[in-house]
MARZAKOL-458208 format. One line per 2 residues: their letters; for each residue x, y, z of C-alpha. Coordinates in steps of 0.2 Angstrom, whole numbers, always signed. Layout:
# MARZAKOL-458208
A) X Y Z; ...
***
This chain:
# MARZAKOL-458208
XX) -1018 -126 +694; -1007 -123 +680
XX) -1013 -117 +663; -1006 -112 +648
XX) -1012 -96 +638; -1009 -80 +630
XX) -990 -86 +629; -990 -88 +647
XX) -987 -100 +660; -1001 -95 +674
XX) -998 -105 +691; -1012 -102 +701
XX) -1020 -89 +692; -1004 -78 +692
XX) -991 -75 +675; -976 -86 +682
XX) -957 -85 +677; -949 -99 +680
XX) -929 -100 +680; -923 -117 +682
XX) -907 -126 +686; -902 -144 +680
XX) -895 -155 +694; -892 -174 +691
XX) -898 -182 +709; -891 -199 +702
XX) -874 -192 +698; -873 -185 +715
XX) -870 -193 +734; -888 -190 +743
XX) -879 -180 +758; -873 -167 +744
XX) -892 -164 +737; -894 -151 +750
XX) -878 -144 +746; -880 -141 +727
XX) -900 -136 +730; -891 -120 +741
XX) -883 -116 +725; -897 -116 +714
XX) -905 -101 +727; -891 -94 +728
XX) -891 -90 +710; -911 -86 +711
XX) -917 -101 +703; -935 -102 +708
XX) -937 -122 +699; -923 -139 +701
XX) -924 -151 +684; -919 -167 +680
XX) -916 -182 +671; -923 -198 +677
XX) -911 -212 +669; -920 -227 +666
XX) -903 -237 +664; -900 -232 +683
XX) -920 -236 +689; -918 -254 +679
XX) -903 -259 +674; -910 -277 +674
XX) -929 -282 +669; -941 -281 +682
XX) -928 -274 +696; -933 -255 +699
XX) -925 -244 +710; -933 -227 +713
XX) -933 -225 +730; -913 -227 +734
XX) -915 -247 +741; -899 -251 +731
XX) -892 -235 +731; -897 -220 +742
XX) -894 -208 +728; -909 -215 +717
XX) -923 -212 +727; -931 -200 +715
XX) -946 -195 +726; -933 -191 +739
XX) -923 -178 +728; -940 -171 +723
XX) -948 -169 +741; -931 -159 +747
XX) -933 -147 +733; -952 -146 +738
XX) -947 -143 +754; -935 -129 +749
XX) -949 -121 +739; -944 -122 +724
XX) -954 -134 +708; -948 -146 +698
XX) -949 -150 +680; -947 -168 +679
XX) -939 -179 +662; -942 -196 +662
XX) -936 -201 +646; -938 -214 +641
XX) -921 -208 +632; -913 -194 +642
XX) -896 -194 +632; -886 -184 +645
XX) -871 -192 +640; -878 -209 +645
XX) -874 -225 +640; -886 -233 +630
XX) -893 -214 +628; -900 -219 +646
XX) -912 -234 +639; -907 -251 +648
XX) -896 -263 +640; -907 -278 +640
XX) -923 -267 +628; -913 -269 +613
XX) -907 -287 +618; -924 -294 +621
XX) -933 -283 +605; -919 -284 +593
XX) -932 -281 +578; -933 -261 +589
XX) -914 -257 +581; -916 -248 +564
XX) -907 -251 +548; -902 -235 +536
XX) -902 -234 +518; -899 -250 +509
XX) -900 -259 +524; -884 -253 +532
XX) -884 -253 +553; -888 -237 +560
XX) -875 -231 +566; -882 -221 +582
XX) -891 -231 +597; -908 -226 +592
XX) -922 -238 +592; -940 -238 +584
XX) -951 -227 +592; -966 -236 +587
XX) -960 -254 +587; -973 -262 +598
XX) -960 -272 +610; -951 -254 +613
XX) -969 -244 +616; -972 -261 +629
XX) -956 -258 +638; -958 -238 +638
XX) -976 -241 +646; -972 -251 +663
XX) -957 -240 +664; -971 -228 +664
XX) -980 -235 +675; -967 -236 +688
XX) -959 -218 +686; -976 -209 +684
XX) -980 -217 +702; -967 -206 +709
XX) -973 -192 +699; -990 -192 +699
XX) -992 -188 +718; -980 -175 +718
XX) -989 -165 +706; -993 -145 +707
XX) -1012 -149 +705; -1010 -165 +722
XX) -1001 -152 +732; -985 -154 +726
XX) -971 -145 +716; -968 -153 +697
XX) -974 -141 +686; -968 -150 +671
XX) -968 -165 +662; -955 -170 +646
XX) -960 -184 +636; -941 -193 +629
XX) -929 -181 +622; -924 -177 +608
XX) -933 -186 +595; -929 -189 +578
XX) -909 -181 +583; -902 -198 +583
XX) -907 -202 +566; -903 -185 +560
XX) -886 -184 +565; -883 -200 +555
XX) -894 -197 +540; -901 -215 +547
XX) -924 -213 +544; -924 -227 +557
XX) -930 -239 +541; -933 -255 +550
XX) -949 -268 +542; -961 -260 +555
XX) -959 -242 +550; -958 -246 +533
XX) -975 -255 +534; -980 -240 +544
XX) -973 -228 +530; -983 -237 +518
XX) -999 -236 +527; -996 -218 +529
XX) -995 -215 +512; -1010 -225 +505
XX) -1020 -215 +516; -1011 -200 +511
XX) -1014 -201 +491; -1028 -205 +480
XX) -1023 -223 +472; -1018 -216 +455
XX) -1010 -202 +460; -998 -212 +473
XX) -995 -226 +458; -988 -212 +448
XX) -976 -206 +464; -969 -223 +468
XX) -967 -235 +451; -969 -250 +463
XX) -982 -262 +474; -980 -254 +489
XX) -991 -269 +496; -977 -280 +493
XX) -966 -282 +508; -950 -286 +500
XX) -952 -276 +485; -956 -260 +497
XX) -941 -264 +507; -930 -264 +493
XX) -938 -247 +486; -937 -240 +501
XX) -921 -242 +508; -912 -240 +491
XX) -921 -229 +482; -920 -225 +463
XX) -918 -205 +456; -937 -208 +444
XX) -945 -206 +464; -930 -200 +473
XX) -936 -183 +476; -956 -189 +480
XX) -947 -200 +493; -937 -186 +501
XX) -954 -174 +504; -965 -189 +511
XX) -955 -197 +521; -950 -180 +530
XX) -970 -176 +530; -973 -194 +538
XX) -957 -193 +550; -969 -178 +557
XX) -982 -187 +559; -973 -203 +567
XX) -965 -193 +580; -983 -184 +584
XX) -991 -202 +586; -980 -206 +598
XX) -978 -190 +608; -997 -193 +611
XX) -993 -213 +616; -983 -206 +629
XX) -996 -193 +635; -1006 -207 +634
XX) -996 -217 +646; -992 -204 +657
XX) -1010 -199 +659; -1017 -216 +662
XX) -1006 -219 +676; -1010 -202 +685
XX) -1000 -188 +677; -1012 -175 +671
XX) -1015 -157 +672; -999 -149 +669
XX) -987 -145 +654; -981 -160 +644
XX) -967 -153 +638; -957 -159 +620
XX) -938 -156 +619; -932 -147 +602
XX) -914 -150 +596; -901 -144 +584
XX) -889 -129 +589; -870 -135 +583
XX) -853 -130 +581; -857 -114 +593
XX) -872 -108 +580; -891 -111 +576
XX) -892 -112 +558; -894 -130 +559
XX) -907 -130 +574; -925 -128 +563
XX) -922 -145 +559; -927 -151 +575
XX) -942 -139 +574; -946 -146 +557
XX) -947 -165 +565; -957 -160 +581
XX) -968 -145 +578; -981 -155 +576
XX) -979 -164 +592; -983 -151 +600
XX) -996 -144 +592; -1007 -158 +589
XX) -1018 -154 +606; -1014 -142 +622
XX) -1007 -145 +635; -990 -147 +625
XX) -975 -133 +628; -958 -134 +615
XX) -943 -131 +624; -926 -126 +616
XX) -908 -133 +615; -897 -119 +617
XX) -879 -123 +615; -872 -106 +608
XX) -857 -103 +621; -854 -84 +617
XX) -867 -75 +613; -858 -61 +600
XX) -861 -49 +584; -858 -67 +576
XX) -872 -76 +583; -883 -64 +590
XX) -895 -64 +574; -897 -85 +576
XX) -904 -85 +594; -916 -70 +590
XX) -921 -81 +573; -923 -98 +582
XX) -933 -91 +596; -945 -81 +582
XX) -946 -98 +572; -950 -106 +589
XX) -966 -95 +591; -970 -95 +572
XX) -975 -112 +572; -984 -111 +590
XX) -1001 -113 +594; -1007 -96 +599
XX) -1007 -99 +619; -990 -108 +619
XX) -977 -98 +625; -957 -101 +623
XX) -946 -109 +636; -930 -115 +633
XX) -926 -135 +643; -909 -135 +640
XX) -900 -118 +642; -883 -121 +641
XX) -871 -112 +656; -854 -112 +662
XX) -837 -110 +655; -837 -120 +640
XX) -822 -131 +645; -832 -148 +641
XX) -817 -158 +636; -806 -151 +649
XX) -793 -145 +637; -797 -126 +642
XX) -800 -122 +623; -818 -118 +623
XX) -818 -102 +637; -835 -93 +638
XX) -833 -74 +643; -845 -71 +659
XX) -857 -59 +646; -862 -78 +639
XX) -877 -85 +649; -881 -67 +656
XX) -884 -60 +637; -893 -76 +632
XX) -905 -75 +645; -909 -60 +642
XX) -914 -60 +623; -925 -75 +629
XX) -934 -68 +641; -934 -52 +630
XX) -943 -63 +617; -957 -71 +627
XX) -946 -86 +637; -956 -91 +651
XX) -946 -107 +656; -926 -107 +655
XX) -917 -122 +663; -900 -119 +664
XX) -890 -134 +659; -878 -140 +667
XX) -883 -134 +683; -868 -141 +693
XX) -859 -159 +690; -859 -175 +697
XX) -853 -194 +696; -854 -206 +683
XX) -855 -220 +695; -851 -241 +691
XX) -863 -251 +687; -863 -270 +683
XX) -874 -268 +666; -862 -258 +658
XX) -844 -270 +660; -836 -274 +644
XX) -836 -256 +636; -820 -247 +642
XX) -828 -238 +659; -840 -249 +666
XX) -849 -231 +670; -867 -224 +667
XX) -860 -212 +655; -848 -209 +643
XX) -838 -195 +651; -829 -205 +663
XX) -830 -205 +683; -833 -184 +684
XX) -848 -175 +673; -851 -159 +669
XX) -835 -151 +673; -841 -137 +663
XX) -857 -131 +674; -854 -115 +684
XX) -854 -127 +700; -841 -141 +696
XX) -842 -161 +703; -836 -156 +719
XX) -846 -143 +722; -835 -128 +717
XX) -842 -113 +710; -832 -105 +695
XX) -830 -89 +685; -846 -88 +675
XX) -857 -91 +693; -860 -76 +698
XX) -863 -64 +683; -877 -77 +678
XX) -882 -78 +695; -885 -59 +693
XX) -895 -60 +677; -907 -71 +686
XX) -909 -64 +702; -911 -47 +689
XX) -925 -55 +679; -934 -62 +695
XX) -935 -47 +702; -947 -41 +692
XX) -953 -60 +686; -971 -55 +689
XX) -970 -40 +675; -959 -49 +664
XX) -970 -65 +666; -984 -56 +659
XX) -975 -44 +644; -973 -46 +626
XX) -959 -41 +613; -965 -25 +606
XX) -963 -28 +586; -960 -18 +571
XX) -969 -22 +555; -960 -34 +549
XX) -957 -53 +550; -946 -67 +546
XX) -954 -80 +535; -951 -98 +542
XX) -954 -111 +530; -954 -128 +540
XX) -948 -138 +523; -935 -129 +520
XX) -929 -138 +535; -936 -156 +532
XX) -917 -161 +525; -911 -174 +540
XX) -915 -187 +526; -904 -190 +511
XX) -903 -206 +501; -881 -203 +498
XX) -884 -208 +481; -895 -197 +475
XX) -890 -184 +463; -908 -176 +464
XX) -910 -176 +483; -892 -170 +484
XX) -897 -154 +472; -913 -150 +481
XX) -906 -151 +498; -891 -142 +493
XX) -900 -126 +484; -911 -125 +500
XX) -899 -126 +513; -887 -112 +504
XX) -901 -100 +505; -912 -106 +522
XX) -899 -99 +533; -881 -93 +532
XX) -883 -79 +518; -899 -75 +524
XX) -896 -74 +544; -877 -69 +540
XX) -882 -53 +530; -902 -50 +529
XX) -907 -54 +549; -891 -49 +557
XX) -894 -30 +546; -910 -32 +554
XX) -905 -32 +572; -891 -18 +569
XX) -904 -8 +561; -913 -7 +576
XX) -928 -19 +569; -936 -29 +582
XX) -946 -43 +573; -956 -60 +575
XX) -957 -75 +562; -971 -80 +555
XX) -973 -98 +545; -978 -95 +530
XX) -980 -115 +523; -995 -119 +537
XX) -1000 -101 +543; -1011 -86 +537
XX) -1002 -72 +531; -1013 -56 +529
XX) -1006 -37 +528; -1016 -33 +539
XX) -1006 -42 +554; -989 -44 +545
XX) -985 -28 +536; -970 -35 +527
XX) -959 -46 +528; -942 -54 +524
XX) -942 -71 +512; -927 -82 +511
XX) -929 -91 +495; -921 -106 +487
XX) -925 -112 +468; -935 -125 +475
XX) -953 -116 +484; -968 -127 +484
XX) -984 -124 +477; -993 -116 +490
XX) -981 -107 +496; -979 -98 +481
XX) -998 -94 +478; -996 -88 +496
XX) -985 -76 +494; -992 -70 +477
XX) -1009 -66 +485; -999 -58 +501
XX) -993 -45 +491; -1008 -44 +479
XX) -1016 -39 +496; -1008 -26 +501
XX) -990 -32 +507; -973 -29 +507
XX) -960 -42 +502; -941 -44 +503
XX) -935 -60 +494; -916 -64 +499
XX) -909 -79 +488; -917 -85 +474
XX) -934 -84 +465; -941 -98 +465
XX) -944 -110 +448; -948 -125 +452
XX) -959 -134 +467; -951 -144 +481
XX) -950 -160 +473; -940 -150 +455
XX) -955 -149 +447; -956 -133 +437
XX) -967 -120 +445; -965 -100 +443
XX) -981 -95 +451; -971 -80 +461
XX) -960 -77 +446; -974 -75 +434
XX) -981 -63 +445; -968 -51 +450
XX) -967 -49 +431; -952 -58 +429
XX) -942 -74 +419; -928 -78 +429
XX) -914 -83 +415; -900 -92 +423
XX) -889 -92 +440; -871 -89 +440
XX) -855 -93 +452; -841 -87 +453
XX) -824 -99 +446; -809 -96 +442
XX) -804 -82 +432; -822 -76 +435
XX) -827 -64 +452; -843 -55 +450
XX) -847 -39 +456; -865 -28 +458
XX) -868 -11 +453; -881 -3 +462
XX) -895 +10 +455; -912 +18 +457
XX) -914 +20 +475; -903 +9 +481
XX) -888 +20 +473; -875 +27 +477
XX) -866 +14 +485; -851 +4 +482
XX) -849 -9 +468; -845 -26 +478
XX) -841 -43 +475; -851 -58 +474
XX) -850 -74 +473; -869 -80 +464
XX) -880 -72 +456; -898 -76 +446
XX) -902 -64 +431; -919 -61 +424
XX) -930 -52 +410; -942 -40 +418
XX) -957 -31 +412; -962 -16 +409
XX) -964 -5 +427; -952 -20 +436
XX) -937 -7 +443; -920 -15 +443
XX) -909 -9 +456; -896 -21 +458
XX) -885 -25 +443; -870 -37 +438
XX) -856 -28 +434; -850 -29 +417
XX) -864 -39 +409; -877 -28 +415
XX) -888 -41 +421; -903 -37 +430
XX) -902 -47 +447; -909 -34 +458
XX) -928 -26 +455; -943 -20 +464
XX) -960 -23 +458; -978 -20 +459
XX) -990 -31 +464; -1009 -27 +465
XX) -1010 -18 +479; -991 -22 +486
XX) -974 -21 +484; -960 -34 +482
XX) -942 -30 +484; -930 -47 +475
XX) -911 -47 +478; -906 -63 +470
XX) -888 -62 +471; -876 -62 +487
XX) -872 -45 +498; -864 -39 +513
XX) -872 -35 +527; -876 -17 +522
XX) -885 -8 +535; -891 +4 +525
XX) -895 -5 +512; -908 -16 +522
XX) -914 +0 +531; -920 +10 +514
XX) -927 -7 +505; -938 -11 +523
XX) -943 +7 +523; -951 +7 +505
XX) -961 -8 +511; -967 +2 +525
XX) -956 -4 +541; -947 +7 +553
XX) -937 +5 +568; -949 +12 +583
XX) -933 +9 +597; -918 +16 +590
XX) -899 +22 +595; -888 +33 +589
XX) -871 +22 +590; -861 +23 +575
XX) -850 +8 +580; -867 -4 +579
XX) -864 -20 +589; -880 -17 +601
XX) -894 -27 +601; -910 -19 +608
XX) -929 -24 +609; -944 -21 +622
XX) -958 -27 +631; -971 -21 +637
XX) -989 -25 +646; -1002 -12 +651
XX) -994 +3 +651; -977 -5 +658
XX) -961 -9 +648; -943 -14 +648
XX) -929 -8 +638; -918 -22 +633
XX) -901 -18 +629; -885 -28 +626
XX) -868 -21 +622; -859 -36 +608
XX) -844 -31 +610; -829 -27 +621
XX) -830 -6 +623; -841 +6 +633
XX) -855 +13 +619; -860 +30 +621
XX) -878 +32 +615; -895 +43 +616
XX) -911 +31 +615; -925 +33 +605
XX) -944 +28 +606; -957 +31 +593
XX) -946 +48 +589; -945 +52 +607
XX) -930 +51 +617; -929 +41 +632
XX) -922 +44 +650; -927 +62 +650
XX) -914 +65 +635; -900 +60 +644
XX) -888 +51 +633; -883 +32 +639
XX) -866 +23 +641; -867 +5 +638
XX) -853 -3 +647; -842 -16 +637
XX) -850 -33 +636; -864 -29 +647
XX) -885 -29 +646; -897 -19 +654
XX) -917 -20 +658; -922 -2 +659
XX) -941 +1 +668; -950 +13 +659
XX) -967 +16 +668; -965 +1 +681
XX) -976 +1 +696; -973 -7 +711
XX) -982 -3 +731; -989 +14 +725
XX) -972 +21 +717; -969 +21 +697
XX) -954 +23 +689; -954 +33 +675
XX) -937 +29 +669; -922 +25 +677
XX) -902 +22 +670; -900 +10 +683
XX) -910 -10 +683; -918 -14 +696
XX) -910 -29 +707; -924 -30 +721
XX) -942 -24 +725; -950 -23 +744
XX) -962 -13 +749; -952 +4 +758
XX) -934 -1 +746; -930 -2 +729
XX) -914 -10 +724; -906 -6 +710
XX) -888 -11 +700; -880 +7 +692
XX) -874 +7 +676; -867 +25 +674
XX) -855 +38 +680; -872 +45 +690
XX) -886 +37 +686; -902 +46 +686
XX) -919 +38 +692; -936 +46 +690
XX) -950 +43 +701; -969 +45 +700
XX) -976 +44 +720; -984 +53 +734
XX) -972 +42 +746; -956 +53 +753
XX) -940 +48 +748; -928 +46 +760
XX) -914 +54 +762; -897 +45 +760
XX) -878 +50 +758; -878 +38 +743
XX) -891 +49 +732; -898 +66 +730
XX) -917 +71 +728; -926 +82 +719
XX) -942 +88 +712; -943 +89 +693
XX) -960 +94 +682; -970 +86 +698
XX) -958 +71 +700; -945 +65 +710
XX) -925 +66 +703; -915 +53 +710
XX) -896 +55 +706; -884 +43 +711
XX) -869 +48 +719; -860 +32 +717
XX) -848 +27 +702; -855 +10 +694
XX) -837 +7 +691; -835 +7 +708
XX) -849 +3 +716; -864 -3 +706
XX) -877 -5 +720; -888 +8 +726
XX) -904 +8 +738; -918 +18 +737
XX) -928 +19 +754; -947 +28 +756
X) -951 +34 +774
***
């Protein structure tokens, strides 16, 4: 039985962590399955994923292949049977589009050539220039369905709850990222006709006549409107058809539940794939969560899983994973936990030029912070490469291969084509074997928060669409992605994490948002905030709450309506916003509380009147400018800086603290570059700790003004993490702290990796420890001392053995 609640994934009653490896069975020769399934162990997966190409399993109408009669290295049930018999699940992803470098994005030739009314059309009728197809077009949704029907027929008997092993179920990949990417809204007649639907039954008759100047129930005339729209509803157009694109994609995520269930695939997680890291970062990636949260949220049953192509993971773009996994959970159901289907490993080198080389710190740190914030799936992608093998469908286009990579694929992945491990396979082998040592306590933890959140406004995000020549949608989207991220994570969250602040997200566009629960929190703003979200806020802090606006105050709605709802009642009249040109650099001048500091340039800022008791702290430098001021609000407090800053520690620190948030796991390192959290369940916790940069750190740790590890002061080594227990129990023996993770757990052992000069680990137990040349014992306030004797330098692995 698998269920899904309190953020967990519970497999037969028990809080299961699950680590998974991605191994293409169709990209590999069937006598090297066993092979590549020894790596997987090895590295302490507990869980094998896969693809399952439709292009392979069908190349040509009606001819399936799933069980290797045409080649050996198809037979799906075969692959998934030798992982069952190596004990491990399987999370299985049938598409129907797989992408994986596919041809075709793994959807058979002959769909598109037989349905050609399935293949969108951009704005003004331009061809899309991505192989997408309509996802509700009725000859693509017949085609997906005896695709189904054949695929699930493996599937369905090898099922955790029919005594099998796949624990998981992806419905396609991806969505909406094809069309995103290409700013192409997949505007074929069918979805147009859909669209229209979806809005007549969204508006009242009058109040949609006044939105769109037109007869939508004229199919030429909405074509035309559609496609090419003029600026009168431009920027109507752009909110609706993000809001309907949602509700598209939910309608047929459920078809595919629907599809999957009716041919015998029930009782376990259905699991939806979000997109969007790039270039190395995540700023871009809430887009995908934008399209597909309400996929996923629409019923249980349904898990999100992330995209996480970061490579590095550094002072740089530390504050994005931590964001992405908090907007993640923000828009969650409350049962659903995080996991994260496509985890990205290896070295980096994807083009084989050697230009892209990941330290060794990259997948280790990464899963860490995961499993730090609630992660209770990872699948490591790419596991290990494979073949792109010939096949007869794809002649003509260059290759005559599967894929686009040519004959090898995923060069990259810690275990190569041939079978080869590489540098980054053993430190991330470690970080797993680390975390599934004590999978049942991490299984069942949360992150331990401070009080305050990041605010996640899911429109903010609904840009993929953008009609090029529209001066109003270009305005809109361009003011709201200046502030949505870079400024905001750059300066605001990053200052966040180096101060010490462990946080969550919450969504404040679909969620509550009550003092009581969220103490304060911290507000990227554009110019353009809708309605609701406004009032939201404005009773927030009327309530009770603290709130740090970043960016802009908001005057008009997001369709450029003018609104000031929040302005009006922070008791202020935004006058203008300013850039710098040339022959003109701003700088700010601080004062109140936020003085002394250093007068700093800027390159925006926005200006306001303020009324009487609105505090101005922040000011442009020569003009005198008010773009910086706190305010009283009923019962709350609101702290705006409308202008952009540096990543001032400080500065953050004392404008969190006069909203009533303080760091409760803190360090002493002046160099910064650590990031820390905790989690903890019944009395139990974990210290996480990563070390950003390339020097040892020094440090004493602090907890709720205690300080850990008996007061010992810490060194964090260069480019390393740690999982400190703190009160972890395990066969009648608690440790009460230790310097040194533990790597293993049996009943009369402990294994643990050192991390210090002598490490110290403290014991809670009647059992006798027993003696060894490795450590010395002794008694200490009632409990046992145990000092390493071994430098982790030299020698990182100690054992601790009870008579």
């Amino acid at each position: 039985m698998i269920e899904i609640k309190n953020k967990q994934i519970i497999i037969d009653g028990k809080p299961t962590l699950i680590m998974c490896g991605e191994i293409h069975y169709y990209r590999l020769n069937r006598k090297d399955w066993q092979d590549r399934i020894d790596n997987l162990k090895e590295a302490g997966c507990n869980a094998v994923a896969t693809y399952v190409p439709w292009l392979c399993h069908e190349p040509v109408e009606g001819q399936f292949d799933l069980d290797g009669h045409t080649r050996p290295e198809l037979d799906l049930g075969g692959f998934i049977d030798l992982c069952a018999k190596n004990d491990l699940y399987f999370f299985v992803r049938p598409g129907p589009f797989i992408m994986a470098e596919m041809k075709n994005e793994g959807i058979p030739y002959w769909v598109a050539k037989k349905h050609p009314e399935i293949v969108p059309l951009g704005w003004d009728g331009n061809d899309a220039t991505t192989p997408t197809l309509d996802y509700l077009a009725p000859g693509f949704l017949a085609e997906t369905k005896k695709w189904y029907k054949e695929v699930m027929g493996v599937i369905a008997p090898r099922l955790h709850t029919n005594n099998g092993n796949i624990i998981g179920v992806q419905l396609d990949n991806e969505i909406g990222m094809l069309s995103w990417v290409s700013n192409c809204p997949d505007l074929t007649d069918h979805v147009i006709e859909d669209f229209s639907g979806w809005l007549m039954e969204e508006y009242e008759a009058a109040i949609l006549a006044e939105r769109y100047p037109f007869d939508l129930a004229e199919h030429e005339v909405r074509v035309e409107k559609f496609r090419s729209p003029s600026e009168d509803y431009a920027p109507e157009l752009l909110r609706d058809l993000g809001h309907y694109m949602r509700n598209r994609f939910a309608r047929y995520v459920a078809i595919l539940r629907n599809y999957a269930e009716e041919f015998g695939v029930k009782d376990v997680p259905f699991i939806v794939n979000i997109h969007g890291t790039g270039g190395g970062r995540g700023l871009t990636y809430p887009i995908g969560i934008s399209q597909l949260y309400e996929s996923y949220t629409q019923d249980e049953g349904y898990l999100s899983g992330s995209d996480i192509y970061f490579g590095d993971l550094d002072v740089t773009t530390f504050q994005d994973l931590y964001l992405i996994n908090g907007f993640m959970d923000a828009v969650h159901n409350p049962d659903q936990p995080l996991t994260s289907v496509e985890f990205n490993c290896g070295d980096g080198n994807f083009g084989e030029t050697y230009g892209a080389r990941y330290d060794v710190s990259a997948a280790d740190f990464k899963t860490r912070m995961c499993v730090a914030q609630g992660n209770r799936l990872i699948n490591y992608y790419l596991f290990t490469g494979g073949y792109n093998y010939q096949i007869e469908e794809a002649a003509g286009d260059g290759n005559g291969r599967i894929a686009s990579t040519g004959e090898r694929h995923g060069f990259a992945a810690p275990v190569n084509p041939e079978g080869k491990l590489n540098y980054t396979f053993p430190r991330m082998a470690r970080s797993i074997k680390t975390m599934m040592a004590v999978g049942d306590k991490l299984a069942g933890m949360d992150e331990e928060r401070d009080e305050v959140a990041f605010a996640f406004i899911p429109d903010y995000y609904m840009t993929e669409y953008r009609y090029p020549k529209s001066a109003k949608m270009k305005e809109i989207i361009d003011n709201v992605t200046m502030h949505r991220g870079a400024g905001a994570w750059e300066l605001v969250a990053r200052a966040m994490l180096l101060a010490n602040y462990r946080f969550g997200s919450v969504d404040i566009q679909n969620k509550e948002l009550n003092p009581d629960t969220t103490r304060s929190i911290v507000v990227p703003s554009a110019r353009y905030m809708d309605r609701e979200v406004q009032e939201k806020l404005v009773q927030y802090v009327e309530n009770g709450g603290g709130l740090f606006l970043y960016g802009e105050v908001p005057t008009f709605d997001m369709e450029g309506k003018p609104f000031t709802a929040l302005a009006d009642a922070l008791g202020v009249e935004p006058v203008g916003v300013t850039f710098n040109h040339h022959g003109h650099n701003m700088s700010l001048t601080a004062e109140a509380w936020a003085a002394p500091r250093p007068e700093i340039r800027t390159y925006f800022t926005q200006t306001f009147k303020t009324a009487d008791g609105v505090v101005p702290f922040m000011r442009v430098t020569e003009t005198n400018d008010i773009c910086g001021f706190e305010s009283t609000v009923g019962k709350g407090k609101a702290i705006v800086l409308a202008a952009a800053y540096r990543c001032d520690l400080d500065f953050v620190e004392k404008a969190l603290g006069r909203l009533g948030a303080k760091a409760g796991l803190t360090h002493d390192c002046e160099y910064h570059g650590i990031f820390s959290t905790s989690v903890a369940a019944e009395g139990e916790r974990f210290i996480h700790l990563l070390n950003l940069d390339g020097f040892d750190k020094d440090i004493q740790l602090t907890f709720q003004g205690e300080k850990l590890l008996g007061g010992r002061r810490f060194t964090l080594q260069s480019k390393d993490g740690v999982m400190l227990p703190m009160n972890v129990s395990y066969h009648d023996v608690t440790i009460a702290y230790s310097t040194a993770e533990v790597l293993k757990v049996e009943k009369d052992s402990f294994e643990f990796r050192l991390t210090q000069s002598a490490d110290t680990i403290c014991l809670e137990t009647a059992r006798e420890v027993a003696e060894s040349e490795s450590y010395s014992v002794e008694m200490l306030d009632g409990k046992i001392l145990i000092t390493s004797k071994k430098h982790a330098k030299v020698d990182d692995k100690l054992v601790v053995y009870f008579s």
